[in-house]
N, C-alpha and C positions, 0 to 999 in steps of 0.2 A: 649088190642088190640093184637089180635095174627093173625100174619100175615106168611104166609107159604113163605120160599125161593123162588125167582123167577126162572124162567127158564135161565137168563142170569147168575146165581152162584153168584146172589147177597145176601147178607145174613141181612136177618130182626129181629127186636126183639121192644120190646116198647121201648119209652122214660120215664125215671125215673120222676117225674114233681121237684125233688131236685136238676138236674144237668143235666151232660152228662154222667151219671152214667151205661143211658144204653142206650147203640147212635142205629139209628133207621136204618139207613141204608148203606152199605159198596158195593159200585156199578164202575164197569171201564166205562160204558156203555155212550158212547158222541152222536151217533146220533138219528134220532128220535124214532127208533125203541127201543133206552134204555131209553129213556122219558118214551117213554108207559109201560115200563120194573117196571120202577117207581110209575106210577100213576097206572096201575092195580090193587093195593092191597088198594090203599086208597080208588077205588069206592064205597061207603056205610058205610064207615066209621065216615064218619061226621068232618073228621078235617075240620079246617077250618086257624086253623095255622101253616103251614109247615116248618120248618126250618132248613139251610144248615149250615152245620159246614164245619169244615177243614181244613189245613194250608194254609198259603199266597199262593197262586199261582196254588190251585191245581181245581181252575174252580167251585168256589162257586159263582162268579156273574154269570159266562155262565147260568151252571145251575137253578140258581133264574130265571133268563129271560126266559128262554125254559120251563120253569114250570109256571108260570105267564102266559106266554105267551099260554098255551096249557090250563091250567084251566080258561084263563079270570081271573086268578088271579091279586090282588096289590102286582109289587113287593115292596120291603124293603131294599133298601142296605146299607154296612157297612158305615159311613159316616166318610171317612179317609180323605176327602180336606174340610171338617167342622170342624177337632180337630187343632186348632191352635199350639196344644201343639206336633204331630208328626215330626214334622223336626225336631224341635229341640230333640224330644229323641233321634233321629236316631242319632245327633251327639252329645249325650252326656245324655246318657242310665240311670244313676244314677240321673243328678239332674233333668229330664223331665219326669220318668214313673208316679210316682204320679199323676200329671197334666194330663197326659197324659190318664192314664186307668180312671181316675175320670173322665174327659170328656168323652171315649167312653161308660162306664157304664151308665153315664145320657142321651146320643145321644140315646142308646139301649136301656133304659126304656121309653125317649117319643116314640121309634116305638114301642113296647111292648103295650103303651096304645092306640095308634093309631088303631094297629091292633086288641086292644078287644074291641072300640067301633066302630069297622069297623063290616058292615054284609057280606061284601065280604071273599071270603079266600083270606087268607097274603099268599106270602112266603118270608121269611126274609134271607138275607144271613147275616150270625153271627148271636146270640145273645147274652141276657147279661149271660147268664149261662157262655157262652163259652168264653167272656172277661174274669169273674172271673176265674175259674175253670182252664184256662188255663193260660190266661197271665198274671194275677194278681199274681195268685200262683205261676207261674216258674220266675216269677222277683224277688219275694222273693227268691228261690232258687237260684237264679244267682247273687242274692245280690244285684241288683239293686233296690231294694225297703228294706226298714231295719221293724224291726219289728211292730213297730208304725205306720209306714206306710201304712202295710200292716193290721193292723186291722182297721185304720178308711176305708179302702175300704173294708175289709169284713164288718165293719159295715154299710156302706152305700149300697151296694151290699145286704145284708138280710133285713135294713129297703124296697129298692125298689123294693124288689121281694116277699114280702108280700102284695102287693097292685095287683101285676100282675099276672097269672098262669104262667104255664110253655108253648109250643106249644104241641100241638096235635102230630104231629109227626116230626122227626129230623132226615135229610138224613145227612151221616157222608161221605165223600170224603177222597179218601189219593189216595197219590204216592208216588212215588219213590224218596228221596230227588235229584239225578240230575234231574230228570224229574220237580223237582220242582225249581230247580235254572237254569233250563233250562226257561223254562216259567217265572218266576221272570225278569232275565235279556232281555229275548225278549220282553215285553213291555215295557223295558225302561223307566219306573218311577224313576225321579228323587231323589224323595224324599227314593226310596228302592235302588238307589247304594252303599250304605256303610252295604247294609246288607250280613251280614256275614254266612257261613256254620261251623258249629262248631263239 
């Protein structure tokens, strides 16, 4: 899939179907005129599963909705008030990630099957690529997860992801970390006050 830059300086390229190896799109674009910015290149494409990356805060649900919402898509969203297991990481990072990414890994493989026995297009905000890849992996680096740890969730993470493909295409979002602890803090989620900028 080769997709030419858009006019907004948004920068395009494929998704890897192994990861986030090769993120699919890098856009500032919020109103609707950067939606269309967006979906211009996928007309005739055939995706039919679209998916948002990101960090916390930087407008991966808005996103999902305005793109659902514009394709008559189904959205997907992260299911953060279904993992019983995130308050308690939030306060106490070492003995909850486990529990924690194991749940959102299995939340994100039943929408991964959802979405490939769906004939609708998805667009999913997160997937399991980006559980793994990111937060599985940098818990291990920050040692909240020990090395055991960390392979029964690669291995459960590569059993699940052999049943499922990857999406079609993956729109990647960033900001600017205050723009992102700025947004964090003004919706006032509980369960994200003890989170930290490092």
């Amino acid at each position: 899939l080769a997709i030419p830059p858009a006019e907004t300086g948004a920068v395009h390229a494929p998704l890897a179907a192994t990861g986030l190896t090769g993120l699919t799109l890098r856009t500032r674009a919020r109103t609707t005129s950067g939606v269309d910015s967006i979906l211009s290149p996928m007309v005739g494409t055939g995706a039919r599963h679209v998916a948002i990356a990101g960090n916390m805060g930087v407008g991966k649900s808005t996103l999902t909705a305005a793109l659902a919402d514009r394709l008559g898509a189904d959205a997907y969203y992260e299911s953060v008030a279904e993992n019983p297991y995130l308050a308690r990481f939030y306060e106490d990072m070492a003995r909850w990630s486990f529990h924690s990414q194991f749940t959102f890994l299995s939340q994100a493989f039943r929408q991964h099957c959802d979405i490939l026995s769906s004939t609708n297009v998805s667009v999913q905000d997160r997937t399991i690529y980006e559980h793994f890849h990111v937060f599985v992996s940098s818990h291990l680096e920050q040692g909240v997860l020990d090395e055991g740890e960390f392979r029964s969730l690669e291995d459960h993470f590569r059993s699940l992801t052999r049943v499922v493909p990857g999406p079609d295409l993956m729109i990647y979002l960033r900001a600017s970390i205050p723009t992102l602890v700025d947004r964090i803090r003004g919706r006032d989620r509980a369960i994200e006050a003890n989170v930290q900028v490092e």
